[in-house]
N, C-alpha and C positions, 0 to 999 in steps of 0.2 A: 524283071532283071534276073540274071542266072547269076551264080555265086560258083568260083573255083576253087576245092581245097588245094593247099600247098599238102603235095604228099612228099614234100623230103623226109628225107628220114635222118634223126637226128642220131648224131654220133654218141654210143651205147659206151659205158667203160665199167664193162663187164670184170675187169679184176677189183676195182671199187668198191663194185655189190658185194663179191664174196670175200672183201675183207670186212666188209661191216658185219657179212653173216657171222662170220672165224669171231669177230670182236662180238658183238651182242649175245654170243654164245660164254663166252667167259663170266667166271663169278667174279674175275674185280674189275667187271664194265660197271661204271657208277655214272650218277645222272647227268652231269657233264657230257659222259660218253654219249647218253642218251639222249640227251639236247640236239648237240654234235648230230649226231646220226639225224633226228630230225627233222634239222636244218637243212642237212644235205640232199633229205626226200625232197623238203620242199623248193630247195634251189633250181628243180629242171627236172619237167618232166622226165627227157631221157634217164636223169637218175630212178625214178621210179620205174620205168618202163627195161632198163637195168637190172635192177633187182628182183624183178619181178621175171624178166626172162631166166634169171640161173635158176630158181626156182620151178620155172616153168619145164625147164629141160631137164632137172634132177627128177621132176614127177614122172616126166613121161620115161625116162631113163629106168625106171627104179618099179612102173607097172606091175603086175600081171594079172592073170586072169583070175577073177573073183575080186579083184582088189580096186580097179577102175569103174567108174561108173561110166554110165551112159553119157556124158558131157564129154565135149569137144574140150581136148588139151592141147592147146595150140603148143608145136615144139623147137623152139631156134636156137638154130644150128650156126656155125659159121666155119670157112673153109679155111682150112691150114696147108700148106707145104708140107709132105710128112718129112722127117727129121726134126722137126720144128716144135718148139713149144715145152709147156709144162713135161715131164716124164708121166706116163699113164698113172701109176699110182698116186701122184698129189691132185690129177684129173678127178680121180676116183674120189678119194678123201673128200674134195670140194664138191660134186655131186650128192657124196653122203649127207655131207655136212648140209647141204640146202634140202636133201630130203627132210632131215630131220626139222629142222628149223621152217619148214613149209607146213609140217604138220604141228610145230607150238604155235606159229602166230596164230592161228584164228580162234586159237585157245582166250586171246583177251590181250590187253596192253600189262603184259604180264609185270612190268616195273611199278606203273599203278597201281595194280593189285597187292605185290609187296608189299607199299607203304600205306595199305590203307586197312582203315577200320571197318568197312562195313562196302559191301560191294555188289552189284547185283549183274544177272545174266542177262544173255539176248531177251528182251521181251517180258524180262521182267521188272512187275515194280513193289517196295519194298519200304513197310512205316518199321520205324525203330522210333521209340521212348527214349529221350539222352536222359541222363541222371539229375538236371534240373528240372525234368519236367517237360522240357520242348518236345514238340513231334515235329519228324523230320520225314521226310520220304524221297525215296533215292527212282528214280528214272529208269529206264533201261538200260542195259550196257554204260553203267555209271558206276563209281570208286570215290570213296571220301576220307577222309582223317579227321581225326578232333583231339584239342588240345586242350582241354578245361582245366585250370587253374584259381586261385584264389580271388585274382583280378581281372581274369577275362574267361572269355568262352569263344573257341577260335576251331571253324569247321575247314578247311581246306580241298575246295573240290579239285580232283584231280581230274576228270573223267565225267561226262553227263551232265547230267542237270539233279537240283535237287532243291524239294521246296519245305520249309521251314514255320511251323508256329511258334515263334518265339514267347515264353514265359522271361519277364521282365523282372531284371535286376541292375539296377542303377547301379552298382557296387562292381560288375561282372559286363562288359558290355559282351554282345555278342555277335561276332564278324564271320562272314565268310570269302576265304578267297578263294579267286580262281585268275590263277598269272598273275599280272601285276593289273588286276582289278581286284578292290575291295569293298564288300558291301554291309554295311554297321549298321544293326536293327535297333528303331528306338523303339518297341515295344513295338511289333506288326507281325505278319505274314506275308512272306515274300519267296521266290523263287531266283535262280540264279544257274544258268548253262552257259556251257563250256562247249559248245559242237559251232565250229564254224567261225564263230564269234562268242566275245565273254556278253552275257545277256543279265541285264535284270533288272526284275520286273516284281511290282508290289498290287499286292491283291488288300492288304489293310495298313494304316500306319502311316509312318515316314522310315524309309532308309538313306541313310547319308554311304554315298559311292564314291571312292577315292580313287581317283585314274591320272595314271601319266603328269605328275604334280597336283594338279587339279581338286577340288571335293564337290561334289551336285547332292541335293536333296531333292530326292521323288515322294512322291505322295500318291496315295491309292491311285488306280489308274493312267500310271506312269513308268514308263520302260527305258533304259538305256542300255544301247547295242555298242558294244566298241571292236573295231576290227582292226584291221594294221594301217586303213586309212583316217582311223579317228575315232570319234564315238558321236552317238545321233541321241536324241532321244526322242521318244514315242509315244503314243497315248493307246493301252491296252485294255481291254474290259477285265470284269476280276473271271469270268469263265475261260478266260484267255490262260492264265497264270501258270496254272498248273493243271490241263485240261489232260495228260499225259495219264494222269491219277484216275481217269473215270475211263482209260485203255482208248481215247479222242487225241489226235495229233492237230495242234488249231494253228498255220501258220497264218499271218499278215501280214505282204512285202517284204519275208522273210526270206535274209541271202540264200542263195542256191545249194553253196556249202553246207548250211546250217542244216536246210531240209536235206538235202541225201542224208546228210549224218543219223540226224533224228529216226529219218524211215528206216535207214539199214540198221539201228539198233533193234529194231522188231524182226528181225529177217533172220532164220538160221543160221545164216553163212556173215562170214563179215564183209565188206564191202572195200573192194579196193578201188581207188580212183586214180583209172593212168591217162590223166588230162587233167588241165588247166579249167577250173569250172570259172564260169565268168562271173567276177564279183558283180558286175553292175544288173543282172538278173533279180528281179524281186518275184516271189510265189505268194500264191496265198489260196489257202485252200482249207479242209476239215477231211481228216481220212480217221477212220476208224483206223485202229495200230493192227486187227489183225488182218486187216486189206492193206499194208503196209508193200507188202511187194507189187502189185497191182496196180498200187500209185508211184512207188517210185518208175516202174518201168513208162507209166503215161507220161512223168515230167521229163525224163529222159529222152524220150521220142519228139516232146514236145519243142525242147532245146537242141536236137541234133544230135543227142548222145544214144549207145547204146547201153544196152545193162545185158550181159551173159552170164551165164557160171561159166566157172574156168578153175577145176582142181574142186578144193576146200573153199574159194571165193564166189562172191557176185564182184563182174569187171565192170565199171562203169568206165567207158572208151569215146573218143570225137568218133 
């Protein structure tokens, strides 16, 4: 049986993109703003495919020689009436303005990074000692905060993943969140990501996971996934947990989302996704992190996707 894509092409609103660029540029955009914004990536793909063209057309606009590399910069264009339109120099300003802003993003999720205490790069991974005592270790392309207190001890992942030996203080419990998932250590080790889905998974102990009203206690070799359609839970080996830590990426029927996420955090470049990745897809596989590009490009092919550089990015595209 042959299969036909639909190639319409979806209606682009190109002044949108470069208000969010104008707005995310501003110092008093605050996290609201930055939900907001988003939300409105994740609404349709043409918003992403939007955003991603003014950007696309300020690079090639803004080139020269020494300055481009060898990579294909796709550049779109669209026709006007002349008399018509913005005056030349606010054309200008907003081309500036997505130069500039083409070159922070890939710098990091740079509002992340602000609020966080401890943070790590592409490809890197990172143990920090907290002041009770715990070891913690941060993932690649991950961002954390901590809040320790009298009565608690309270990590907040913003970004990545990151796995925890908890030292035990009945007196202090110790939580970490990520969204409105929360996962409360009764004396264990355990792990907790945020790529894709909010994930977590115990390698010793009991953790008690508070979701969406809800509370579940897991026990060693047990995992719960929760995405926008609910949460599952799973049965994980303890070499599974935090395999991240030994430079082994280990998924099991793990969402589509979740693995690009994972892999393009080992990747130079950051990874943009202008498609719709299909939730009902499960992967499972073992990739060493620094053959991380090698495998993302095989599940991409596998699924119909491609994976290119484009600028400062890797595009993952239908």
């Amino acid at each position: 049986m042959s299969h036909v894509r639909d190639h319409h092409e979806p209606r682009l609103d190109h002044a949108a993109a470069a208000a969010w660029y104008a707005r995310l540029r501003s110092d008093s955009c605050d996290a609201a703003e930055r939900s907001a914004f988003d939300a409105w990536m994740s609404a349709d793909t043409a918003n992403r495919l939007a955003y991603a063209d003014i950007a696309a057309a300020a690079w090639a606009a803004e080139q020269a020689p020494g300055i481009a590399e060898s990579d294909s910069v796709p550049v779109v264009t669209s026709a006007r009436p002349a008399g018509h339109g913005p005056p030349a120099w606010t054309r200008l300003m907003v081309a500036l303005l997505a130069v500039s802003l083409l070159w922070l993003l890939p710098l990091g999720h740079w509002w992340d990074d602000a609020r966080s205490d401890w943070v790590t790069g592409r490809g890197e991974v990172r143990e920090q000692v907290l002041e009770d005592g715990t070891r913690l270790w941060l993932a690649a392309d991950s961002a954390v905060s901590h809040d320790f207190r009298d009565d608690r001890r309270r990590l907040q992942l913003l970004r990545g993943a990151v796995y925890v030996q908890v030292v035990s203080d009945p007196a202090r419990p110790f939580v970490i969140e990520s969204g409105d998932v929360s996962a409360t250590a009764l004396g264990t080790r355990y792990s907790v990501s945020r790529r894709g889905a909010h994930r977590v998974a115990v390698e010793e102990g009991r953790v008690a996971v508070a979701h969406s009203g809800a509370t579940e206690q897991l026990v060693a070799g047990e995992a719960l996934v929760c995405a926008a359609n609910g949460c599952a839970g799973e049965r994980v080996s303890s070499s599974d947990v935090a395999s991240w830590r030994d430079g082994v990426l280990r998924f099991e029927r793990s969402g589509l989302a979740e693995v690009v996420e994972a892999l393009g955090a080992h990747l130079s470049r950051p990874v943009l996704v202008l498609t719709d990745l299909d939730a009902g897809v499960r992967v499972t596989a073992v990739v060493q992190a620094k053959d991380a590009e090698s495998a993302l490009r095989s599940i991409c092919q596998r699924h119909g996707l491609s994976l290119q550089k484009w600028g400062p990015w890797w595009v993952v595209r239908a």
